[in-house]
Residue, then its C-alpha position, 0 to 999 in steps of 0.5 A: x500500500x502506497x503512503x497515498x493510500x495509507x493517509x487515505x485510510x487513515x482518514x477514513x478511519x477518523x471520518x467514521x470516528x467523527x461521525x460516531x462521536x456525535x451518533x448517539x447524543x445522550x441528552x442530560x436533564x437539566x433540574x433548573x429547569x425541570x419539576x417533580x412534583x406530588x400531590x396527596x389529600x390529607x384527611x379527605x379536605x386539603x391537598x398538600x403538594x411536595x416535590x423532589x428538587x434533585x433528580x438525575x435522569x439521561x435520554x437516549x433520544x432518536x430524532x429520527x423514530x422516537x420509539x428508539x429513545x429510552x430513559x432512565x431517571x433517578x430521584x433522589x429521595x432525601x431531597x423531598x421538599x413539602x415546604x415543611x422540614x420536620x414533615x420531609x424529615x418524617x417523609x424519609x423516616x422508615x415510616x415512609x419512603x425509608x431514605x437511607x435503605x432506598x435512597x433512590x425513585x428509579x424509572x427506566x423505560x422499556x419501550x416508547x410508544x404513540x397512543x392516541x395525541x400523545x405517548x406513553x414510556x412503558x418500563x420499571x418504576x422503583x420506590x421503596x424497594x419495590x418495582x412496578x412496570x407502569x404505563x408513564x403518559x407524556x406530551x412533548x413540550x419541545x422537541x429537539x430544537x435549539x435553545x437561546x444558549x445554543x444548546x439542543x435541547x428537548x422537554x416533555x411533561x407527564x401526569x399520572x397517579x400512584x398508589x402508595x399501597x402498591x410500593x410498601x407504603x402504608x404509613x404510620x397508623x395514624x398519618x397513613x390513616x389521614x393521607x390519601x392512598x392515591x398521590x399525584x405525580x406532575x414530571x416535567x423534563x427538560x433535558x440538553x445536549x450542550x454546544x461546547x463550542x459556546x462554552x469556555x473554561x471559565x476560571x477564577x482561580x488561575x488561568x484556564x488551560x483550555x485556550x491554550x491546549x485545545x489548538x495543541x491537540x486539535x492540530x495533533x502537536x505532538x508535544x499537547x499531552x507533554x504540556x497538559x501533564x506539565x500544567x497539572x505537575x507544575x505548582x502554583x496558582x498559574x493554573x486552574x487544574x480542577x477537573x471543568x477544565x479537563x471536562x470541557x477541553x476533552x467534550x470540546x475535542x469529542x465534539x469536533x470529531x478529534x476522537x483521538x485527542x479526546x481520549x488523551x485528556x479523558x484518559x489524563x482526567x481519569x488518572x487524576x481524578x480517578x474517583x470522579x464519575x464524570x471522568x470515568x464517564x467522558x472517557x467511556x464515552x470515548x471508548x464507546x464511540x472508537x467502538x471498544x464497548x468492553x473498555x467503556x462498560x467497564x468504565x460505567x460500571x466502575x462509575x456507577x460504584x461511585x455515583x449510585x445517581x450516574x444516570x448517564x452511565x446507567x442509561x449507557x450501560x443498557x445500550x452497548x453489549x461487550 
């Protein structure tokens, strides 16, 4: 094979990377701009509302045939919010939802379906140990479009009912007595994809690293990972090392199709923040779209030991099969 050829192939090869970094957009959502929230009766007369202000959830959305999207969620229990402290505290107690032995509310859906005007998630919802396939009804509120940030961005919202007798919850004997059995759920998710492109490395602790090494590594100085690894080692307060910038230069590589220099900074990330599920995460993110699906599975499951609340890793984890 002549050198033509070689180079040739070689850039086919990075095309097929390029195009397979950007194939399988997993969209986060976004809590500002989200709501979980509840509604029970209490005593028959009054209703009291509640909501859950932490919620971690992941969409693998297919633009192009939406019952190949799925969804896995988890809420996070402790962050129960009824407008009434010593009630919330109650709410986590074994005599409710138990938040220290079943800290998470997990769905993860099955399948995606039209029914009638809207759509229904058919998959497993978990509360309290205990887990039920349920039918979630939703309305789109925004399909994938382009948000004022310049973010692609997608929101729906969902309404249904939930017994609490059907996950283990009846409740001391007096309040279970006064709180209506049936609960009221009001989700509304917004999730996004970002643009790297309008997002820097802001600092203000040291300088950014990414201005400087991004043209490095997107131009394939051989001497890019040389400086990175210089920056971190170097002491000082010249640098901000923490671990946005490693994040936001690897996810701006990844986005421009510089697969193999995204792995550099992921794989660097990782070492020094060998704890961090986002590193973990990035990086078997990368390995997932150079098509190593072992290297990446194992990378998620060794996140979600660390993070019990990685959506991201859980949702991926059901789509590659090493």
């Amino acid at each position: 094979m002549s050198a033509m050829q070689v180079l040739a192939a070689a850039a086919m090869v990075f095309a097929t990377l390029a195009l397979s970094a950007s194939a399988k957009p997993t969209y986060i959502h976004d809590d500002a701009h989200g709501l979980v929230r509840f509604t029970v009766k209490l005593a028959g007369l009054s209703e009291v509302e509640g909501r859950f202000t932490e919620t971690d959830a992941a969409i693998t959305y297919n633009d192009a045939d939406i019952t190949k999207s799925s969804v896995t969620a988890l809420i996070h229990v402790s962050s129960i919010d009824t407008a009434e402290k010593e009630r919330d505290a109650h709410l986590c107690t074994p005599d409710f939802f138990d938040a220290a032995k079943f800290p998470a509310i997990r769905f993860q859906s099955k399948s995606v379906e039209k029914r009638g005007a809207g759509w229904i998630a058919r998959g497993d919802l978990t509360i309290h140990g205990v887990t039920h396939e349920i039918d979630l009804p939703f309305d789109w509120v925004q399909k994938k479009n382009i948000d004022p940030f310049g973010n692609d961005r997608i929101g729906f919202e969902s309404h249904f009912k939930l017994k609490r007798s059907d996950y283990g919850m009846p409740g001391p004997e007096f309040w279970g007595q006064l709180i209506s059995d049936e609960v009221g759920v009001l989700l509304r998710i917004s999730a996004r994809v970002y643009n790297w492109d309008k997002i820097g490395g802001d600092s203000t602790k040291g300088k950014s690293l990414v201005p400087e090494l991004l043209p490095l590594f997107e131009r394939g100085d051989s001497g890019a990972l040389q400086r990175l690894a210089t920056i971190q080692a170097a002491t000082g307060d010249e640098y901000n090392r923490g671990e946005w910038q490693y994040h936001v230069l690897g996810r701006k590589l990844y986005q421009h199709g510089k697969l193999h220099a995204a792995l550099q900074v992921f794989t660097k990330y990782a070492e020094v923040f060998p704890q961090s599920s986002q590193a973990l995460d990035d990086l078997a993110d990368a390995y997932e779209a150079s098509g190593d699906v072992t290297r990446a599975a194992a990378l998620y499951e060794k996140s979600v030991k660390f993070d019990p609340f990685d959506a991201n890793a859980f949702e991926n984890l059901r789509h590659i099969a090493p």
